[in-house]
N, C-alpha and C positions, 0 to 999 in steps of 0.2 A: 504494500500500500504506500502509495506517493506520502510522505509527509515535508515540511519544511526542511526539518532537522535532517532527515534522509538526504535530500539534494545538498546540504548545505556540508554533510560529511563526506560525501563523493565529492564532492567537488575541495575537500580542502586536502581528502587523500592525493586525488588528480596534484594539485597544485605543489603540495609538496614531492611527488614524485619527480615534479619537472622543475622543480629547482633545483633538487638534489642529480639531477642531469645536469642543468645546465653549470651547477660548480665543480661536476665533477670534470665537465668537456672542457670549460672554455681556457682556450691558450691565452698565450701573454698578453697577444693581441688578434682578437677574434677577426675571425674573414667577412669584409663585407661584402655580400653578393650584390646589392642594387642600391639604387636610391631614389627617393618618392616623391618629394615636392620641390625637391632644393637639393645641391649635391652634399648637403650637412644633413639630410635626413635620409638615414640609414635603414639597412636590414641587412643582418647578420646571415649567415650559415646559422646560429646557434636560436634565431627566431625562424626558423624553417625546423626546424627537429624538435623544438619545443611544443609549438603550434602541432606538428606531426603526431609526437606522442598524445597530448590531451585530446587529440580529435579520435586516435585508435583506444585512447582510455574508455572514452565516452560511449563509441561507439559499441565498444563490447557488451556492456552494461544495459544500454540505452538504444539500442537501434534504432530507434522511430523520431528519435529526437534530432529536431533541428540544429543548427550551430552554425554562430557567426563566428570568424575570429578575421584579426586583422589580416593575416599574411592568406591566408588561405578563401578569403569572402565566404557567403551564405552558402550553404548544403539542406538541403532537405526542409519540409513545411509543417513537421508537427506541433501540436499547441504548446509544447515548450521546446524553449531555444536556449542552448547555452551559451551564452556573449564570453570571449576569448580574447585575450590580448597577449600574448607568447611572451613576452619581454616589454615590459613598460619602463622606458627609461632607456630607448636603446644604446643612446649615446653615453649615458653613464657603465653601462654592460663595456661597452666598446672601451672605455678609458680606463675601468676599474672602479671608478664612483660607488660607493654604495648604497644609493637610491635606484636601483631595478625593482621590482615586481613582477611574478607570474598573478593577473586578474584573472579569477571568473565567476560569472555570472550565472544565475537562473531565472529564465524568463518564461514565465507560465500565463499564456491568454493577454499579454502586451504588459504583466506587472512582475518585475523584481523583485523576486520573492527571495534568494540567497546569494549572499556572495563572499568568495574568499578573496584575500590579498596575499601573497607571499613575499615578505620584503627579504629577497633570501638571503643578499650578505647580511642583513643586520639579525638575521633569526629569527623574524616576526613573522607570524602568520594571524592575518587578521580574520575576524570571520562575523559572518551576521546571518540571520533568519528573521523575514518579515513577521514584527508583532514579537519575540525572542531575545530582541539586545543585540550589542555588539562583543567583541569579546577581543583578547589579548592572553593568552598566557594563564587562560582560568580566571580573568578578571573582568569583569564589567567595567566597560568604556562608558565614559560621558564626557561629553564636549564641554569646552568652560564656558558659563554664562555669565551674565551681567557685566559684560567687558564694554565698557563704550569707545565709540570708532577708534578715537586720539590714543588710545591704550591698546588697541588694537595689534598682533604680529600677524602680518597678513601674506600667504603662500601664494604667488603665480606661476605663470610660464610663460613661453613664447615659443610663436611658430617660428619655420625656418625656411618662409617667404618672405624677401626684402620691405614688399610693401605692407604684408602683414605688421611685422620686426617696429617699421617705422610706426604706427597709430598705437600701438602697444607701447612704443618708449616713448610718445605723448602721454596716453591715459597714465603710464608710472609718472610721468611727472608731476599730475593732478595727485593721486590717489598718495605720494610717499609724505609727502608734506605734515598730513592729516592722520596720518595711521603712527603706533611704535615706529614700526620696521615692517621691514618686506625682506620673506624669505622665496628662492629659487632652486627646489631642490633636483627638479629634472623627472618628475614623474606623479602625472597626474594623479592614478591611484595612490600611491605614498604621502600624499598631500593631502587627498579626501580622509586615509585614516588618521592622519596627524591632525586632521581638526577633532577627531571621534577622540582620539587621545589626548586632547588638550595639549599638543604640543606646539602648534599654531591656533590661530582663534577662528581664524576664517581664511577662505580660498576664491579666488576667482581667475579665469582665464578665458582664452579665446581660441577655439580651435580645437577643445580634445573630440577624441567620436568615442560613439559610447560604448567600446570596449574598454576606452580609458577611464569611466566617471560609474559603469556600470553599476562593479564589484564595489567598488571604494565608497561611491555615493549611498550606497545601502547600509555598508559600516557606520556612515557618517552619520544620516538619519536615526537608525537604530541608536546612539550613541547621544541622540536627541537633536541635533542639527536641524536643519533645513534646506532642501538642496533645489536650486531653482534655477530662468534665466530672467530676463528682466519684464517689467511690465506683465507679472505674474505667469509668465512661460513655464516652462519646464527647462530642466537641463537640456543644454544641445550642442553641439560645435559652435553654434552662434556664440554665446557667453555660456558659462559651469559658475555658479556662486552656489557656494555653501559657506553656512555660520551659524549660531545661536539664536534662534529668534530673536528680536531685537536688535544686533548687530546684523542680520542680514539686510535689514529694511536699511540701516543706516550707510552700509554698503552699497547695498543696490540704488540708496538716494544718491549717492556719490559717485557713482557709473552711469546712470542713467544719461543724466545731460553731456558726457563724455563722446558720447555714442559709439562705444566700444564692441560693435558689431560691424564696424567699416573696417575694410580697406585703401591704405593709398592709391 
């Protein structure tokens, strides 16, 4: 019988198996097979085998089931879809950084019902089940509340389009002023759990797809967040803000007039 908890242990067995690949593989310096939007956005040999394993994990288990993942696109139409993203963070992978992630997702009837994170160098595997909490290490996450903007430590990114690059290190120049600081760790999911973890307060960006915001955005919610785009959207590639209620609104009041959904 399908339960939450079910998908959400499959999927964190899946995740750490393919972590414990990908540190067992990767050389000094991983081979890059291609590149996607810019010649600084990568794909690895080691997000091909990654991507490989979790889709024959899946598939053994789960036949009928759908799967998005980034390197490999959509397969098959059943009412659940597991959302994949082989290596989050590739260019941290590629340098040795330790901000990667194995995501994944469970997507039942168009809603997010579980999701793992594996931040594999750091040892974190995060996890969540809709309506269940977020978790850590056997511990119950909760995001920090009552932080307001000016006190704020706020996570982005950036894409690796010139003209993207450019309206992006405008809105930073709006948004640094007004906040702590602004942290850049190079992967979207590890940013979505560090707001669940109170390690950052709140996150916003421009550009992830939802293999990036899937897993992580689930953690963060579960965690008590709030995860949205602007003008009461949904998360999207357009804008990913997540924060604390309260702090989200004041965020998103602070992006809005920016219009941080352009390009140059």
């Amino acid at each position: 019988m399908e339960t939450l908890g079910t998908f959400a242990h499959l999927a964190e067995e899946i995740a750490r198996e393919a972590g414990e690949m990908l540190l067992a593989k990767r050389p000094a310096r991983p081979e890059v097979l291609a590149t996607k939007s810019s010649p600084t956005d990568v794909v690895t040999a080691l997000d091909k085998a990654s991507e490989e394993l979790i889709r024959a994990r899946i598939k053994a288990v789960r036949p009928e089931d759908a799967i998005l993942g980034e390197e490999g696109g959509s397969t098959g139409d059943g009412r659940v879809r597991w959302i994949v993203d082989p290596i989050d963070g590739t260019v941290n992978f590629l340098y040795g950084l330790p901000d990667w992630a194995v995501s994944i997702a469970v997507e039942v009837d168009g809603e997010i019902v579980a999701g793992v994170v594996n931040v594999v160098p750091r040892g974190e595997v995060f996890t969540a089940a809709r309506g269940e909490g977020a978790w850590l290490s056997g511990e119950r996450l909760r995001c920090n509340t009552g932080v307001p903007l000016n006190r704020a430590l706020i996570a982005t990114g950036f894409g690796y389009e010139t003209g993207r690059r450019k309206i992006q290190a405008e809105v930073l120049a709006h948004v640094l002023p007004r906040v702590r600081d602004i942290r850049r760790a190079g992967s979207a999911a590890a940013d979505l759990c560090s707001v669940a973890a109170g390690r950052v307060d709140g996150y916003y960006e421009r550009g992830p797809q939802v293999w990036d915001y899937a897993a992580g955005g689930l953690v963060a919610t579960e965690a008590g967040a709030r995860l949205g785009g602007l003008n009461g959207g949904a998360a999207s590639p357009e804008l990913t803000l997540c924060a604390a209620p309260g702090l989200f609104e004041e965020l998103h009041d602070l992006l809005a007039p920016l219009d941080p959904e352009r390009d140059a």
